[in-house]
C-alpha positions as a printed NumPy array, in Angstrom:
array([[ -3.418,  -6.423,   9.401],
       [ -2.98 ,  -4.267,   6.248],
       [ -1.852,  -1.47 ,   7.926],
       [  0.79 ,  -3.593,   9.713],
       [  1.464,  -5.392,   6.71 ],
       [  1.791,  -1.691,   4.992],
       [  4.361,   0.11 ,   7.985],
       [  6.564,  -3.151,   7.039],
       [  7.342,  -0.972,   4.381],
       [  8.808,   1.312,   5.844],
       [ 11.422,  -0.267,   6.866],
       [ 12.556,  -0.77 ,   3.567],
       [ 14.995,   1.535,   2.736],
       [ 14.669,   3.992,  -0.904],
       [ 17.15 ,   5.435,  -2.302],
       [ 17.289,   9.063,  -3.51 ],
       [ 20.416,  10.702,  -5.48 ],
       [ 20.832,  14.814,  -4.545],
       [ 22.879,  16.866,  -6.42 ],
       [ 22.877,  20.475,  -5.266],
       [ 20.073,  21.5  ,  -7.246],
       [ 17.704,  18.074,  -7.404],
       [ 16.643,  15.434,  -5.226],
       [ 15.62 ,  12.607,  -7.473],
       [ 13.62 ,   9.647,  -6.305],
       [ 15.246,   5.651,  -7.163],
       [ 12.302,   3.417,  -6.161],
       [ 13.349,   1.008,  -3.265],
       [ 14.186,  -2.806,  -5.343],
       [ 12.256,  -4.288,  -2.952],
       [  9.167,  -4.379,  -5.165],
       [ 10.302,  -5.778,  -8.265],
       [  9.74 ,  -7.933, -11.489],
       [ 10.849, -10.689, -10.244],
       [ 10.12 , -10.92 ,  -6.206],
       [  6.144, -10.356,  -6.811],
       [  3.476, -12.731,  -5.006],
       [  3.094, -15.954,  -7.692],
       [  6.485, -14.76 ,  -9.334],
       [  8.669, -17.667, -10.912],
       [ 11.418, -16.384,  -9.12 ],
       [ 10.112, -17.097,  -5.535],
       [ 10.509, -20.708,  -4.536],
       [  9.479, -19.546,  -0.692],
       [  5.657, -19.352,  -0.805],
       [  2.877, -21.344,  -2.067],
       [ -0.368, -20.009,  -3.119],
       [ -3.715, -21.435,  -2.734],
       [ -4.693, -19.732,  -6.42 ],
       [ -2.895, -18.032,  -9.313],
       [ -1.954, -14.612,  -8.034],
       [ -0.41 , -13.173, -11.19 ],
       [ -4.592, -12.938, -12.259],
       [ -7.124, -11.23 ,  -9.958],
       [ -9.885, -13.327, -11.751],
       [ -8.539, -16.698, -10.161],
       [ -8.608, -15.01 ,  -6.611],
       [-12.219, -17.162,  -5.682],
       [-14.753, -15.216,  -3.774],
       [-14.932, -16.006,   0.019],
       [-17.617, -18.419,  -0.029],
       [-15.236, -21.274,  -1.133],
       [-14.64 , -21.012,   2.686],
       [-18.295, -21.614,   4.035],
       [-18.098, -24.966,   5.169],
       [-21.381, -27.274,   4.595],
       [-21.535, -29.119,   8.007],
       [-20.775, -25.398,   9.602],
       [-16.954, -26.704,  10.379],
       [-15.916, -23.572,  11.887],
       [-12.457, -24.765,  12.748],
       [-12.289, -25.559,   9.129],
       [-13.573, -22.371,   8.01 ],
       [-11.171, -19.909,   9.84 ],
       [ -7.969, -21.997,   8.474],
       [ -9.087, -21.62 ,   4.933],
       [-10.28 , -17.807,   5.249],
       [ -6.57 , -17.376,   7.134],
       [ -4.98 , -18.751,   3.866],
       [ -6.937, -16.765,   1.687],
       [ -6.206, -13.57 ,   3.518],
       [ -2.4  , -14.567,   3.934],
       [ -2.159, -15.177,   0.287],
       [ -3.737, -11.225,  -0.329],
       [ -1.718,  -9.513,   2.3  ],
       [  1.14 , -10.56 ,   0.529],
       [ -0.329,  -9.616,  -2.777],
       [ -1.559,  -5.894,  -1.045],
       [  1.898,  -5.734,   0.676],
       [  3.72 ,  -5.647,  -2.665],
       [  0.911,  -3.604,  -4.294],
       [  1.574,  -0.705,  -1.154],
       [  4.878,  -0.829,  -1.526],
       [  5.017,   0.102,  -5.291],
       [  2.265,   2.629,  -4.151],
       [  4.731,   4.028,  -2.44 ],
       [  7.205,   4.36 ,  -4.56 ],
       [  5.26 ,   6.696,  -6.958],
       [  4.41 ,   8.191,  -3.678],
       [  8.014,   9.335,  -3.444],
       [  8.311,  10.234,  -6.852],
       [  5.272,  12.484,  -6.167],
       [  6.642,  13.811,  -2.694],
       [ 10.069,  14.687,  -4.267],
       [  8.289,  16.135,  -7.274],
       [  6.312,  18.354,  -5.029],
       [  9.455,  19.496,  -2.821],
       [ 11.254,  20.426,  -5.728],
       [  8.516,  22.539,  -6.984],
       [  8.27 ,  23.702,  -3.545],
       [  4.519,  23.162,  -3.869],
       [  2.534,  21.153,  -0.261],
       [  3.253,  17.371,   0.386],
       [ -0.418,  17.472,   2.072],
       [ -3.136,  18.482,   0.101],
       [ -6.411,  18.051,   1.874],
       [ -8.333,  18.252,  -1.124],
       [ -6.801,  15.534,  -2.937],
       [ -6.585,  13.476,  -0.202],
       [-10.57 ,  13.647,  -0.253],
       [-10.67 ,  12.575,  -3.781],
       [ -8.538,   9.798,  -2.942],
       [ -9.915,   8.22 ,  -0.357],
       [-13.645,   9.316,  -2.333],
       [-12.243,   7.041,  -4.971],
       [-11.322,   4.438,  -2.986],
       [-14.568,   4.322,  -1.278],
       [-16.472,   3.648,  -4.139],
       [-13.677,   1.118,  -5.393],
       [-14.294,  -0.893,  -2.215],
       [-18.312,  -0.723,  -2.437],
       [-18.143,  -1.474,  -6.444],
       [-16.787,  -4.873,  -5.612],
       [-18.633,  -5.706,  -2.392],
       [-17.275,  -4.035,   0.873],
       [-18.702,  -0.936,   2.478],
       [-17.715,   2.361,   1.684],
       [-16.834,   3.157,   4.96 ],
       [-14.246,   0.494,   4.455],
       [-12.757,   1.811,   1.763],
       [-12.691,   5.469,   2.851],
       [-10.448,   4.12 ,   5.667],
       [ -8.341,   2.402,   2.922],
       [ -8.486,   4.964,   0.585],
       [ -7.151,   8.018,   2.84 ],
       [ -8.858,   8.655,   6.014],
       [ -6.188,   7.73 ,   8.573],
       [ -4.58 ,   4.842,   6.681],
       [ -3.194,   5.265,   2.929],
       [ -2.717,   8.329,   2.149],
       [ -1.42 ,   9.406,   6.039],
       [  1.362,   6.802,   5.614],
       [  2.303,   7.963,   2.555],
       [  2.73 ,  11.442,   3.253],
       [  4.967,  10.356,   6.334],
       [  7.15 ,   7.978,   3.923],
       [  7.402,  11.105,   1.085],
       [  8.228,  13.167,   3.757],
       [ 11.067,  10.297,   5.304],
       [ 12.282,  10.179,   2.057],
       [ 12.667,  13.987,   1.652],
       [ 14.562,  14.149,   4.929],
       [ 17.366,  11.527,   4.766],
       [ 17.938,  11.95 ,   0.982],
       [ 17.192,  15.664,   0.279],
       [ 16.863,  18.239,   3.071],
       [ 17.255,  16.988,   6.701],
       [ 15.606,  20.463,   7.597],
       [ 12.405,  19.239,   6.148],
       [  9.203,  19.482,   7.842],
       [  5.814,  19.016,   6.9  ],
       [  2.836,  19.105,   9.402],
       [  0.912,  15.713,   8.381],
       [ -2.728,  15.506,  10.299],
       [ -4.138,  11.999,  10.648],
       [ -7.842,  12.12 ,   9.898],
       [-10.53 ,   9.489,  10.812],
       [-14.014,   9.946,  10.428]])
C-alpha cells in the first residue's frame, strides 16, 4: 500500500525553471504548510489521533480486541493504517522533493543520479530505523532502498530532469531486491 500510496506521487507534477545554463528545481506545492495530515487547513479528513505529534500515534495493540472480535479488530487496524498512509504519503512526497533538488544538483554537476553505494547506506539506515522501533530489518531494507525508495526516486529525479531540463536525458536505473 505504501508503494501505491508513494507512485501517487508521481503524478503530481514539479516544476523546474531552465535557463540555458541551469536547471533549477521548484518543489511541487502539493506538500505544503498548510495541506499536511492533522493540518488546520484541511476540513476533509478526520483522524483517529493527533498527527501533527508522532508520540500520540498509539502502538497497535489499542486494536487487540479482548473477546478476540476480529471483525472489530481489522476496522480499527484499517483506520490506523489509513490515518499513516496519509501521514507517509505526505512525508514521500517532500522526500521527493529534496530528491529533485539532489537529482538536478547532480545533473548539473554532471556527476551519477545512481550511486550504488549510497543507495546501500540508505536503505542500511533505514533498516536499522525500522528494527530500532519494532519491525524487521528486512522490512526496512525494502523501505529504505532495495526496490522501493530509493528506485522511485531515482526514476522521479530522472522525470524531472527530462521534462524540465534535458529531454535527451538518460540514466540506466536497476531495481534491486534482495
Amino acid at each position: 500500500m505504501v508503494i501505491a500510496t508513494a507512485l501517487l506521487f508521481f503524478s503530481f507534477v514539479a516544476l523546474a525553471a531552465c535557463s540555458s545554463s541551469t536547471c533549477t528545481f521548484i518543489p511541487s506545492i502539493n506538500a505544503t504548510t498548510t495541506n499536511y495530515p492533522g493540518s488546520s487547513f484541511v476540513k476533509t479528513s478526520t483522524y483517529p489521533y493527533n498527527v501533527s505529534d508522532l508520540s500520540n500515534v498509539p502502538i497497535a495493540t489499542i486494536c487487540t480486541s479482548p473477546t478476540g472480535n476480529r471483525t472489530a479488530e481489522l476496522a480499527c487496524a484499517r483506520t490506523y493504517i489509513d490515518a499513516i498512509d496519509e501521514q507517509l504519503a505526505f512525508l514521500y512526497a517532500r522526500r521527493l522533493g529534496y530528491a529533485a533538488v539532489a537529482g538536478v544538483s547532480k545533473f548539473a554537476t554532471n556527476t551519477s543520479l545512481n550511486e550504488p553505494s549510497r543507495n546501500d547506506v540508505v536503505a542500511a539506515g533505514m533498516a536499522a530505523k525500522v528494527l530500532k522501533f519494532g519491525a524487521t530489518e528486512a522490512a526496512g531494507a525494502v523501505m529504505g532502498g532495495e526496490g522501493c525508495m530509493i528506485y522511485a526516486a531515482l526514476e522521479y529525479e530522472a522525470e524531472i530532469i527530462q521534462e524540465d531540463c534535458d529531454s535527451r536525458f538518460t540514466v540506466d536505473v536497476e531495481r534491486v531486491c534482495k
